[in-house]
C-alpha positions as CSV (number, residue, x, y, z in Angstrom):
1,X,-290.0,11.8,112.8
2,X,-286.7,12.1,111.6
3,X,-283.4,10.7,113.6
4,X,-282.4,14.1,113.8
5,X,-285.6,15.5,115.3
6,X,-285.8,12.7,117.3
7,X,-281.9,13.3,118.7
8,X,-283.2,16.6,119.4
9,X,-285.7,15.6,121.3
10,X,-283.9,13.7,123.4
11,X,-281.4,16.4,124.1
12,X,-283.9,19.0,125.2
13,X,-285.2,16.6,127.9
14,X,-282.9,15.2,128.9
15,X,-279.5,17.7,127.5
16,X,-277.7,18.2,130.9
17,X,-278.2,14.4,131.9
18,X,-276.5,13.1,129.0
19,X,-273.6,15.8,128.8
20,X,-272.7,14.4,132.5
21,X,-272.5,11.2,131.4
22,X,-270.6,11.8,128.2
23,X,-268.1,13.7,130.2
24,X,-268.4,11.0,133.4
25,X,-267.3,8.6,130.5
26,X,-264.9,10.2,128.8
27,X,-263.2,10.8,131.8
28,X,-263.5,7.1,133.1
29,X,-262.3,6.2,130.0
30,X,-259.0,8.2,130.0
31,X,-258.5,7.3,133.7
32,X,-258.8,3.9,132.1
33,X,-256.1,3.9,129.4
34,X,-253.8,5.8,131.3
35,X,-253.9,3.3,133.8
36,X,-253.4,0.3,131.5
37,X,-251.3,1.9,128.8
38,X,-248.8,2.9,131.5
């Protein structure tokens, strides 16, 4: 199995799951720098 079959995979079980994180992240992240750049 290739990575990218693999990656796939992993999107079609579990797609939405890791879309809320990525975006829960990103958005920690930015709350994060903003914070501590300013």
């Amino acid at each position: 199995m290739s990575l990218s079959q693999t990656r796939s995979y992993s999107y079609t079980i579990s797609g939405s799951h890791i879309d809320a994180m990525v975006l829960l992240a990103r958005h920690l992240l930015e709350s994060y720098v903003m914070t501590y750049v300013s």
